[in-house]
C-alpha positions as CSV (number, residue, x, y, z in Angstrom):
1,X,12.8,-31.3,-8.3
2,X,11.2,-34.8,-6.9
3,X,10.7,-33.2,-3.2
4,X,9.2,-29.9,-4.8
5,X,5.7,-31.4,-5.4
6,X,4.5,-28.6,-6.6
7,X,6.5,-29.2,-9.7
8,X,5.5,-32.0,-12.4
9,X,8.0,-34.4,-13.7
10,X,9.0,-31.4,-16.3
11,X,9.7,-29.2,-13.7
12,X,5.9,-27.5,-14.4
13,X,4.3,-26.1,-12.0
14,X,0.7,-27.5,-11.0
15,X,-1.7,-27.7,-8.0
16,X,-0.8,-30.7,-5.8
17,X,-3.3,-33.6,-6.0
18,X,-4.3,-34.2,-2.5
19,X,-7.5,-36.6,-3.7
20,X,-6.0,-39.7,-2.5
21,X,-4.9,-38.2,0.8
22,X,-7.1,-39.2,3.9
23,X,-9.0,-36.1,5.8
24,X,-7.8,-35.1,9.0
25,X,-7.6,-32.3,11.6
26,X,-5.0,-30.2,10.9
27,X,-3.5,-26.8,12.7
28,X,-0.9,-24.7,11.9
29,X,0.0,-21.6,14.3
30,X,2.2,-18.7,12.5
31,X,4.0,-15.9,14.1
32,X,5.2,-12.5,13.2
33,X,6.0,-8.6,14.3
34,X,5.8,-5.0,13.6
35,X,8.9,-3.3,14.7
36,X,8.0,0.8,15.0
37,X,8.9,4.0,16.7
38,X,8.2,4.5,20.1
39,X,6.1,7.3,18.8
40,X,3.7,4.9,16.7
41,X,4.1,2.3,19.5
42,X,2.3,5.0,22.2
43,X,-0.6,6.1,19.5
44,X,-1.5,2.4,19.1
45,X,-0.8,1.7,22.6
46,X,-3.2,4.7,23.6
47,X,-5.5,4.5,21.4
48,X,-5.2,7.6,19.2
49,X,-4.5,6.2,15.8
50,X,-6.5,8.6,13.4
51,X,-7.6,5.7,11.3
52,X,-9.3,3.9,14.3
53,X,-8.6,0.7,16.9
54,X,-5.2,-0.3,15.2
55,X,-5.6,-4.2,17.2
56,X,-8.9,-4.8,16.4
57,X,-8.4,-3.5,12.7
58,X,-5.7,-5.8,12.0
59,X,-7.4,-9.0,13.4
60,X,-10.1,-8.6,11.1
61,X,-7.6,-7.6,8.6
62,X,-5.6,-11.1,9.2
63,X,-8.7,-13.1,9.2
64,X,-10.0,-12.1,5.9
65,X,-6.6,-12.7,4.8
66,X,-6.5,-16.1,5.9
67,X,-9.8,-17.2,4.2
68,X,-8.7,-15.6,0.7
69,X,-5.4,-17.3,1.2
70,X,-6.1,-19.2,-2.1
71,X,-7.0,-16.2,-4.4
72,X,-3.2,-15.1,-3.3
73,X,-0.9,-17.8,-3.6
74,X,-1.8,-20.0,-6.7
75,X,-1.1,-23.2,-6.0
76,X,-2.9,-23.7,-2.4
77,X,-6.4,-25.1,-2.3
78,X,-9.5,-23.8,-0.8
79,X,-10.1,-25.2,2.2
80,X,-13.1,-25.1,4.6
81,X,-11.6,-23.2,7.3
82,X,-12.8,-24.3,10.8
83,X,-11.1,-22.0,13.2
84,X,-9.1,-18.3,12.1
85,X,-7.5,-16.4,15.7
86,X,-4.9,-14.2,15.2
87,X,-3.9,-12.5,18.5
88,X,-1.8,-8.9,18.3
89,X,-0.5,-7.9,21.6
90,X,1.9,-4.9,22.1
91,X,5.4,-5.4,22.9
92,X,7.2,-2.7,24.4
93,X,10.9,-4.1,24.2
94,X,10.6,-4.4,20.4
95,X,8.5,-1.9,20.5
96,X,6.0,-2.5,18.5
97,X,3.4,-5.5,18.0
98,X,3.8,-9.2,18.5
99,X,1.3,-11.0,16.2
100,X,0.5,-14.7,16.0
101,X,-2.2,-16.6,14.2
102,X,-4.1,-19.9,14.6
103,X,-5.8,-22.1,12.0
104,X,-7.8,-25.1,11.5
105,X,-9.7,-27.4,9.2
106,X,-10.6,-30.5,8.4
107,X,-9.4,-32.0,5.5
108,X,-6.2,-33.4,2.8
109,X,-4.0,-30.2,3.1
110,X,-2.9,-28.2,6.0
111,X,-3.5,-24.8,7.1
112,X,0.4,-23.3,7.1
113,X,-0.1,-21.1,4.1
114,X,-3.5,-20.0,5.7
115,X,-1.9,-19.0,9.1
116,X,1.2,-17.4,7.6
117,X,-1.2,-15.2,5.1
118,X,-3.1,-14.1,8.7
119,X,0.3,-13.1,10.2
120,X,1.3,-11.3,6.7
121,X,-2.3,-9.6,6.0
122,X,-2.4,-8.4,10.1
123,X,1.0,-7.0,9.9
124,X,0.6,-4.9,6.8
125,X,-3.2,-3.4,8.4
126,X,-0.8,-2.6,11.1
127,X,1.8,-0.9,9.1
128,X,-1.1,0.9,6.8
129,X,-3.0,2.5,10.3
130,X,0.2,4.3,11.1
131,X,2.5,5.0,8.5
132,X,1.4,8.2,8.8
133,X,3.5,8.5,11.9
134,X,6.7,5.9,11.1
135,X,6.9,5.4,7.6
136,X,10.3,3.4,9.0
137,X,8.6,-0.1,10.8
138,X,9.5,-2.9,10.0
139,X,7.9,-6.5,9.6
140,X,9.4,-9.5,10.2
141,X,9.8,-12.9,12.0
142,X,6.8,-14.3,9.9
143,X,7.4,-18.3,10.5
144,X,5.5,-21.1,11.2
145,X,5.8,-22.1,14.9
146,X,3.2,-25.5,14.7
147,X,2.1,-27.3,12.1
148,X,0.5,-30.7,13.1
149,X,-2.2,-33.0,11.5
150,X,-1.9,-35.6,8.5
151,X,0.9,-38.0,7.0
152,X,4.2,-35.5,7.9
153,X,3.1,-35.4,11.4
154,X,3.8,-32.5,13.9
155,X,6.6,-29.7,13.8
156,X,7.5,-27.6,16.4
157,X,9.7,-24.2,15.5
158,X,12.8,-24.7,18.2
């Protein structure tokens, strides 16, 4: 368990200690989608959820899900959050909606958990608004595309 570090020499969990790690500018972008019916696909597409603007819902939705990243997942710090996009645009060939989030901050930890949380929390506001209509859709895709900033340098999803 060496390369786990969020495992102690027992094989305990614990909360990395990032204390001695310099700040930097960090980003991480994630990326997801909502598969659905081409019956849900047209409400959201034409605006007649029931529950209201399906888009704009889940952006806020992915957002706030971003910033509370660390009251979900137990071992990531609080960070200061500089920068929280997530972007939903409809895709007719899945159909459904193609989501992707952006996140940045300054400091000794990236923002990878923070961005995938965004994706996660957006895709599920999406699922929520109209399950009344396909109880069937699907999520999925939810990876990390970019991730640059501090000591392991930049990746790229191929």
């Amino acid at each position: 368990m060496a390369d786990l570090t969020h495992f102690d020499g027992k094989g305990e969990a614990h909360m990395v200690d990032v204390s001695e790690k310099p700040v930097t500018a960090r980003v991480a972008i994630a990326a997801g989608w909502v598969k659905m019916s081409a019956e849900a696909y047209e409400i959201i597409s034409e605006g007649r959820a029931k529950k209201g603007d399906v888009l704009g819902v889940a952006r806020l939705a992915g957002i706030m899900g971003a910033k509370r990243t660390p009251d979900l997942i137990p071992l990531c710090h609080p960070l200061p959050i500089s920068k929280a996009a997530v972007d939903l645009v409809l895709d007719p060939d899945l159909p459904g909606v193609q989501i992707e989030a952006t996140l940045k901050t300054t400091g000794q930890t990236g923002v990878e958990m923070e961005a995938l949380t965004a994706v996660s929390t957006a895709a599920l506001t999406v699922f929520d608004m109209v399950k009344a209509v396909d109880k069937s859709m699907e999520i999925g895709g939810i990876h990390v595309k970019l991730k640059d900033g501090g000591k392991s340098g930049r990746y790229e999803a191929s």
